[in-house]
C-alpha positions as CSV (number, residue, x, y, z in Angstrom):
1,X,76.7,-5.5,140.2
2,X,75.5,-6.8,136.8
3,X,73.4,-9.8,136.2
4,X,73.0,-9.9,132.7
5,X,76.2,-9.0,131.0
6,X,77.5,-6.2,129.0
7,X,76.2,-2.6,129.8
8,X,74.4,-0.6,127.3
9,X,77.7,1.5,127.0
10,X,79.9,-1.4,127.0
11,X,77.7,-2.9,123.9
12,X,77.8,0.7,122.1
13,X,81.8,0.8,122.5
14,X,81.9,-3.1,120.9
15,X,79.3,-2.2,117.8
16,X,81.4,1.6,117.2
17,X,84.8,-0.3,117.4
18,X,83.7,-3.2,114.9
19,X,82.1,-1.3,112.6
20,X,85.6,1.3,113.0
21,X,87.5,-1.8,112.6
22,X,85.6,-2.7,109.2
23,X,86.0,1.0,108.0
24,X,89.7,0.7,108.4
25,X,90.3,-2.8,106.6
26,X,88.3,-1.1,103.6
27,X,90.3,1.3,103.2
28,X,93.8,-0.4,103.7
29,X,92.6,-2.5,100.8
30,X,91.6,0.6,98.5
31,X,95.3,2.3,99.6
32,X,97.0,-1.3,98.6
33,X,95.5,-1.7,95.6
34,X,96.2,2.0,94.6
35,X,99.8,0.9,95.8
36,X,99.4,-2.2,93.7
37,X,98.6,-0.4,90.0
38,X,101.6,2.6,90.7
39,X,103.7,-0.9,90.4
40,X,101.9,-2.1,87.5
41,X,101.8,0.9,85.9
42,X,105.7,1.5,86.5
43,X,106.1,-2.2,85.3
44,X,104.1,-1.2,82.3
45,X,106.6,2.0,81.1
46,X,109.9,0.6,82.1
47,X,109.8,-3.4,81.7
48,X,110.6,-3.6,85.5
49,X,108.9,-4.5,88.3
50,X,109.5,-2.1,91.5
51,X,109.6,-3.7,95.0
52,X,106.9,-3.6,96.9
53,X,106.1,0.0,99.1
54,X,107.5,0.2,102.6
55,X,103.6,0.8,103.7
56,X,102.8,-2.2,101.9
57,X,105.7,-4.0,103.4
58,X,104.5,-2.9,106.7
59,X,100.7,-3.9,107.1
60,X,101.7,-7.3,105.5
61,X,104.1,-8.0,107.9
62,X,101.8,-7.2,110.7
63,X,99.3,-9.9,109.2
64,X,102.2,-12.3,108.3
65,X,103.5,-11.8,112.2
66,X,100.2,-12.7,113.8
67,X,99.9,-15.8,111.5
68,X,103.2,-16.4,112.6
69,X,102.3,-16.4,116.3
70,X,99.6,-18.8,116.0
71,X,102.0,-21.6,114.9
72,X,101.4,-21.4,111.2
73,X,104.4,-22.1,109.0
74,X,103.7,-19.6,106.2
75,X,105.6,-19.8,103.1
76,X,107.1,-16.3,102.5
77,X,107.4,-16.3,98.6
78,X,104.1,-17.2,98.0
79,X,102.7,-14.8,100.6
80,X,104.9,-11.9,99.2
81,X,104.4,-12.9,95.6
82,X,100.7,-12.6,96.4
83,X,101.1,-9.2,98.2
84,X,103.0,-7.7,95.0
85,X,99.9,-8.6,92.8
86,X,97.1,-7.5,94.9
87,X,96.2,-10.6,96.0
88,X,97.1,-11.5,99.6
89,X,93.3,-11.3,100.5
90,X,92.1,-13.3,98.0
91,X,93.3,-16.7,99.7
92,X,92.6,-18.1,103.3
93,X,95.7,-18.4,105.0
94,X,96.0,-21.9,104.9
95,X,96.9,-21.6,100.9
96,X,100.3,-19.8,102.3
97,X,101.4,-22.5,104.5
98,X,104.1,-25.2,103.9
């Protein structure tokens, strides 16, 4: 019976999975915004925009779901509009509501 909360190896298992969690959002960003320049760059040569990645697509429509699920009433242009460009992080999510 504990009195005083978490166990040592219940605390270790919360710091490795947070710091895990942190090391994954890093580099989802770094693969996005390598996504993000192939489309500039093909924007660049041919004039033309290409749509965005199925990977992209994917992860942002995880986040857009979850947003979605607590009741927010996001406004999907400006949310994928941001996504093309890069810049989905840069806002809080209450810039993509309606």
């Amino acid at each position: 019976m504990r009195l005083f909360g978490k166990s040592k190896e219940e605390r270790k298992m919360a710091e490795f999975k947070e710091k895990q969690s942190i090391r994954n959002g890093k580099e989802l960003k770094k693969t996005l915004k390598i996504f993000k320049e192939n489309r500039d760059e093909i924007e660049k040569r041919t004039g033309k925009r290409p749509e965005i990645d199925d990977t992209t697509k994917l992860f942002m429509q995880k986040i857009l779901n979850v947003w979605l699920l607590e009741g927010k009433d996001i406004d999907d242009e400006k949310f994928w509009n941001a996504v093309d460009y890069n810049k989905q992080f840069d806002y809080p999510v209450e810039y993509y509501e309606r």
